[in-house]
C-alpha positions as CSV (number, residue, x, y, z in Angstrom):
1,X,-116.6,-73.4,98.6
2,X,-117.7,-73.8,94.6
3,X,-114.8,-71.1,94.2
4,X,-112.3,-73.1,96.2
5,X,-113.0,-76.4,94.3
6,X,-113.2,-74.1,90.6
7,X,-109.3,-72.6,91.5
8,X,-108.1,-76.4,92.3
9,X,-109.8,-77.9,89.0
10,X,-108.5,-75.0,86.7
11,X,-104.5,-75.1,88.5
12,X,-104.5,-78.9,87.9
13,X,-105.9,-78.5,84.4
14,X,-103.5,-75.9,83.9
15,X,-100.6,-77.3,85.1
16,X,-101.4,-80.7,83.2
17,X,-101.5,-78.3,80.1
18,X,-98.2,-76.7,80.5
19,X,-96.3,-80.2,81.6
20,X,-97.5,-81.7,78.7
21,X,-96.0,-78.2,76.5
22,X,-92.2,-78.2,78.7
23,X,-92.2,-82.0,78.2
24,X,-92.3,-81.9,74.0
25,X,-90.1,-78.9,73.8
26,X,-86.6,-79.8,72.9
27,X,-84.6,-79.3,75.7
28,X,-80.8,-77.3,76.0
29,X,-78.5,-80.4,76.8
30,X,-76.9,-80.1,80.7
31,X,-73.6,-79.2,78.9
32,X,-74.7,-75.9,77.6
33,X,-74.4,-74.9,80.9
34,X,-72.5,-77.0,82.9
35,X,-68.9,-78.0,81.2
36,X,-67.9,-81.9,82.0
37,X,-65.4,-82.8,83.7
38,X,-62.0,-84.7,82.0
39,X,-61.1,-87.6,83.5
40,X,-57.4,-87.2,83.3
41,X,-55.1,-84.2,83.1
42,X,-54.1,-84.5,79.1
43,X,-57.3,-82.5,78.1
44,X,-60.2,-79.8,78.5
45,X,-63.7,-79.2,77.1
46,X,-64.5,-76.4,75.2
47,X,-67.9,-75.4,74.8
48,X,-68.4,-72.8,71.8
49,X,-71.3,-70.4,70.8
50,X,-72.4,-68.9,67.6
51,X,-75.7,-66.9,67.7
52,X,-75.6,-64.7,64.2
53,X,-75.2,-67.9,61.5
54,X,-78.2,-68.7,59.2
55,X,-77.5,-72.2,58.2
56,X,-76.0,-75.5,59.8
57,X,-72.7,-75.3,58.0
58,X,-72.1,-71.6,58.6
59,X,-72.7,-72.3,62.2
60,X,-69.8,-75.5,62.6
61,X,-67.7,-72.9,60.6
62,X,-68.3,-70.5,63.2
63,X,-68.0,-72.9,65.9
64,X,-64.2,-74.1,64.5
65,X,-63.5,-70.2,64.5
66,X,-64.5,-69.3,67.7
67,X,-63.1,-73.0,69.3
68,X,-59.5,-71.5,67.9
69,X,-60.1,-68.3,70.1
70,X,-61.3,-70.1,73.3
71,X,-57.7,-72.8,72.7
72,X,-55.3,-69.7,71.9
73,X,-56.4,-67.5,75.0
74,X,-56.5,-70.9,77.5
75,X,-52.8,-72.0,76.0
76,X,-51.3,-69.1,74.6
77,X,-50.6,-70.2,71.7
78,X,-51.3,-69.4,67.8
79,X,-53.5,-71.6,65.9
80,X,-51.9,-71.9,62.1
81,X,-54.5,-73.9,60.3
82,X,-56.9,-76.9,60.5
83,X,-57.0,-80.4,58.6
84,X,-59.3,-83.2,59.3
85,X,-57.6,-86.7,60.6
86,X,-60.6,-88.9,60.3
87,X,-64.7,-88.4,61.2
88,X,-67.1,-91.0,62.1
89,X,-70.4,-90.4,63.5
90,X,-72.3,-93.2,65.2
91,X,-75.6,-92.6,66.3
92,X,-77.6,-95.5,68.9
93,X,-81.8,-94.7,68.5
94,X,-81.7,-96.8,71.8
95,X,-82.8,-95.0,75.0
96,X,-82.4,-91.9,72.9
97,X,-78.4,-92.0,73.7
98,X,-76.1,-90.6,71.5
99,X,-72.0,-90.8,70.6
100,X,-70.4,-88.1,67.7
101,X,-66.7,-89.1,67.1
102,X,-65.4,-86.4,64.8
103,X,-61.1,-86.8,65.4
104,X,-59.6,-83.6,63.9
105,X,-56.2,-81.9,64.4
106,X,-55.2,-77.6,64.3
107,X,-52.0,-77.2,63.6
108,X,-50.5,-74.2,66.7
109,X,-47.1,-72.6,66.8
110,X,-45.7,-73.3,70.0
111,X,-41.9,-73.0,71.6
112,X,-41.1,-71.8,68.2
113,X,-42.1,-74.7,66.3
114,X,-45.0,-75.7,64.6
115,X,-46.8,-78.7,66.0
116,X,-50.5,-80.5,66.2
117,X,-53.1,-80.4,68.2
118,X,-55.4,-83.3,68.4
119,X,-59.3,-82.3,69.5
120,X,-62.9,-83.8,68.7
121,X,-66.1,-82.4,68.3
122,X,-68.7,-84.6,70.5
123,X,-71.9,-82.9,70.7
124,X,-73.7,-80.1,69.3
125,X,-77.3,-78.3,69.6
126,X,-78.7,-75.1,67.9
127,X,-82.0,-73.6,68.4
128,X,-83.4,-71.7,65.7
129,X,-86.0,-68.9,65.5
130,X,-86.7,-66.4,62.7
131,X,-86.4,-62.7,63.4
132,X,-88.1,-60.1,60.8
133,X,-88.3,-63.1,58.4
134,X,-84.7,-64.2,58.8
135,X,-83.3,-67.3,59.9
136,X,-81.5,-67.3,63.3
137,X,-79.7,-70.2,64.6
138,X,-78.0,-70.5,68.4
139,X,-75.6,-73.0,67.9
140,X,-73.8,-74.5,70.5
141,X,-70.8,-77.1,70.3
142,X,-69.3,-79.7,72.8
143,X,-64.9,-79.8,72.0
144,X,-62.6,-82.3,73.7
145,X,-59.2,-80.8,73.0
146,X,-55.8,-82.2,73.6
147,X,-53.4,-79.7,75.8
148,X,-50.3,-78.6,73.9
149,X,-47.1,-81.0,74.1
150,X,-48.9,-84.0,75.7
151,X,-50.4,-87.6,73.7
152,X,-54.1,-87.2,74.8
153,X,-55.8,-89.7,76.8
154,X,-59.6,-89.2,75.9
155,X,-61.8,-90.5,77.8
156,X,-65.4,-92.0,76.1
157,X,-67.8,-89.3,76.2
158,X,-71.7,-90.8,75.9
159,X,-75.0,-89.3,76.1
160,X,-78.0,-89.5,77.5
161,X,-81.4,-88.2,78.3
162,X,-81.8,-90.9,81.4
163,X,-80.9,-89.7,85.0
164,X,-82.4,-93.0,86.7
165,X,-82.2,-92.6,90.9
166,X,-80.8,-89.2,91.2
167,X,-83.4,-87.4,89.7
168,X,-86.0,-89.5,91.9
169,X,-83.7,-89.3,95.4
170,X,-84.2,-84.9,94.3
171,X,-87.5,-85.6,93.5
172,X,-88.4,-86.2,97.4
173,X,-88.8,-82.4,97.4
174,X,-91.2,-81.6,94.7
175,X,-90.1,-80.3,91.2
176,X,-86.5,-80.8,92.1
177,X,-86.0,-83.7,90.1
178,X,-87.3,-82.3,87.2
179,X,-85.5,-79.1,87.2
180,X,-82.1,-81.6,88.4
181,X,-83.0,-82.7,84.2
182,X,-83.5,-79.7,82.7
183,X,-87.3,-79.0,83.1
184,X,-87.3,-76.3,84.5
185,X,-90.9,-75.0,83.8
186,X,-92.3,-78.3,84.6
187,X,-89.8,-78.4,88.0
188,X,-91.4,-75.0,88.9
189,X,-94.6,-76.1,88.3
190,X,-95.1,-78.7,90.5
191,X,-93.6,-76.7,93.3
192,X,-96.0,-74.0,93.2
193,X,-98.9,-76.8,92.9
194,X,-97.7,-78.6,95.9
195,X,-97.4,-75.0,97.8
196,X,-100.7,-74.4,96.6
197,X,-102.4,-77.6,97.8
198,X,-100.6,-77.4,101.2
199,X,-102.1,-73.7,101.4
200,X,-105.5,-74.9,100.5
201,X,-105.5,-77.5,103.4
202,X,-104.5,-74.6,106.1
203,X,-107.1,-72.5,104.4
204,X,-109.8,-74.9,104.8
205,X,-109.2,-76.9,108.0
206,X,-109.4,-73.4,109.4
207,X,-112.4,-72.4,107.9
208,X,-113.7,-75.9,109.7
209,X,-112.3,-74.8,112.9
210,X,-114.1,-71.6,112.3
211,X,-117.6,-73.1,111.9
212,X,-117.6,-75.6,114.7
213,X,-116.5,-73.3,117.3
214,X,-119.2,-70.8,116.1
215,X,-121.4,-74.2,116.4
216,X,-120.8,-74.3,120.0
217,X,-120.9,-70.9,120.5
218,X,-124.7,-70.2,118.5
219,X,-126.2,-73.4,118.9
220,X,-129.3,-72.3,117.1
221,X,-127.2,-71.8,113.7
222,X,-125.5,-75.1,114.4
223,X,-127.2,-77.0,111.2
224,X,-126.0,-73.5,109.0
225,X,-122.9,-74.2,110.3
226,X,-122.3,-77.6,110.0
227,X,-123.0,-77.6,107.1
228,X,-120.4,-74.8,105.9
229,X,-118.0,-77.0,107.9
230,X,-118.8,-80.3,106.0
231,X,-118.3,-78.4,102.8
232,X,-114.7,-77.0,104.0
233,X,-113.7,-80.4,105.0
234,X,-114.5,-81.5,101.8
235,X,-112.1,-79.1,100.1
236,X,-109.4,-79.8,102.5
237,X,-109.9,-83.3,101.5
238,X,-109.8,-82.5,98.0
239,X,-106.6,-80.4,98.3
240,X,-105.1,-83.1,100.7
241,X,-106.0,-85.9,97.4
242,X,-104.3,-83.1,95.1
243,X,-101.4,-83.1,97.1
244,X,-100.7,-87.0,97.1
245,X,-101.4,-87.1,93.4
246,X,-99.2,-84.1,92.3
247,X,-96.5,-85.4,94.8
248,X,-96.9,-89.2,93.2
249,X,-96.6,-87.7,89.9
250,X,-93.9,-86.1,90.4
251,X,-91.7,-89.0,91.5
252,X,-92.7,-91.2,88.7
253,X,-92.5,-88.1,86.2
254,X,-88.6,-87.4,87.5
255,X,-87.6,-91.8,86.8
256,X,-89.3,-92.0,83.7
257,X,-89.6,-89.1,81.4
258,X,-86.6,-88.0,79.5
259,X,-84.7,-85.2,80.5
260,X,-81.6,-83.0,78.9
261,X,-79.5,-84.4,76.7
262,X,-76.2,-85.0,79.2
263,X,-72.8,-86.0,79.5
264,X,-71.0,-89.2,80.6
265,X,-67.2,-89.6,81.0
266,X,-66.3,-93.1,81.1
267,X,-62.8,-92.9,82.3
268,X,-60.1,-94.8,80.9
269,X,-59.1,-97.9,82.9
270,X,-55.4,-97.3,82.7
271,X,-54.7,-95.6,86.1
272,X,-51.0,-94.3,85.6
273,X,-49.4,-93.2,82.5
274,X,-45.9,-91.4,81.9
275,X,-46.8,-88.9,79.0
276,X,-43.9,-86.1,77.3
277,X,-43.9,-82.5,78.2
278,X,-42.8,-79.6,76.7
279,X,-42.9,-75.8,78.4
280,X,-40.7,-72.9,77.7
281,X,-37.1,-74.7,79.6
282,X,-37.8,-78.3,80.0
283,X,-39.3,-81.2,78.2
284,X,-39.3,-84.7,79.8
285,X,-41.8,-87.2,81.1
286,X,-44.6,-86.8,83.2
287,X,-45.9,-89.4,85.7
288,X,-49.7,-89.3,85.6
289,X,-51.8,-91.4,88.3
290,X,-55.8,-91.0,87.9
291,X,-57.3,-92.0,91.3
């Protein structure tokens, strides 16, 4: 029984350690691996990743190189050259939200002509670590980039670290809510403590069983046994109070603690728009209707 009760104390204590390690570690924004989807039909993301740069600047560098690959093998074009339009950055310390606004334009040769091609750079995140005494960044970047022969309609990208209701509604099975934000760890970890509290109540209601029939059955070890089956009720108790607490936490943990860094697209209100075309015979208008 003292073993029982030592394996609950040390899981809890460990699992409180390692929530409290997963929930100051910087977490990869949802984007990373999950591209957004456009709101409209003018535009795609681009995600871009650099893993051999050793400093910021060389990395957004790299990132504008590797962005021109990703745009000439989706369009089929030829990117010429690159000019900034205009950069503002706006940054909102409130609910840990965040908006980047860098406007640029590559210039592509398309249809035998060369023309621009608006895009803007809306998030980034790098990770660094140091291998053999050497800086090493992972440096990932969030593009909104116009398609080729069409005005772009962007829509307003936000982000935030706030999932509100959806990560609770997940959270009715445990750890799902917090691996829905990004904690993955921390998801996993509450999982396996729920599975382990459930198996601890089998375990010990029968281990009571146990005893009491072997009450009935040798009445003259009945106070022996009695005993042993107080002491296993207690620890099914105890595991059953683990449960509810774990289970608790972990539907307040998934509402308010911060998850990944995510995307928002806040569509544009303007539900039709005719926008020009270009392709290899035709140009024209397009009618576009966003439902």
């Amino acid at each position: 029984m003292n073993r029982i009760l030592f394996i609950t104390i040390s899981f809890l204590l460990s699992y409180v350690n390692l929530s409290y390690s997963q929930a100051t570690r910087n977490l990869k924004p949802k984007w990373v691996n999950e591209t957004p989807h456009p709101g409209n039909l003018t535009y795609r993301f681009h995600i871009t990743y650099v893993d051999n740069a050793n400093s910021i600047e060389g990395a957004r560098m790299m990132s504008k190189s590797e962005l021109y690959r990703l745009v000439e093998k989706s369009e089929s074009i030829k990117v010429l050259e690159d000019y900034q339009n205009n950069s503002t950055q706006i940054y909102s310390g409130e609910n840990v939200s965040e908006k980047t606004d860098e406007i640029y334009s590559m210039q592509i040769y398309a249809n035998g002509e060369a023309i621009d091609l608006t895009y803007i750079k809306l998030d980034e995140y790098w990770h660094e670590s140091y291998i053999g005494g050497i800086r090493r960044l992972e440096f990932y970047t969030l593009y909104a980039v116009a398609k080729p022969g069409i005005k772009p309609q962007f829509d307003e990208v936000i982000f935030t670290d706030k999932y509100g209701l959806n990560a609770m509604a997940r959270s009715l099975i445990p750890g799902w809510g917090q691996i829905y934000k990004g904690s993955v760890v921390k998801g996993v970890s509450i999982l396996a403590g729920e599975a382990a509290c459930i198996a601890g109540i089998i375990l010990c209601e029968n281990m009571r069983a146990s005893y009491i029939k072997k009450m009935k059955e040798q009445p003259r070890f009945a106070k022996t046994y009695n005993t042993k089956a107080d002491n296993w009720e207690n620890g099914r108790n105890i595991c059953i109070g683990a449960a509810a607490a774990l289970y608790v936490y972990n539907l307040i943990d998934a509402v308010a603690t911060k998850g990944a860094r995510r995307a928002v697209i806040k569509k544009n209100k303007q539900n039709f728009a005719f926008i020009p075309f270009t392709d290899n015979q035709n140009s024209g208008l397009s009618f576009v209707y966003k439902f």
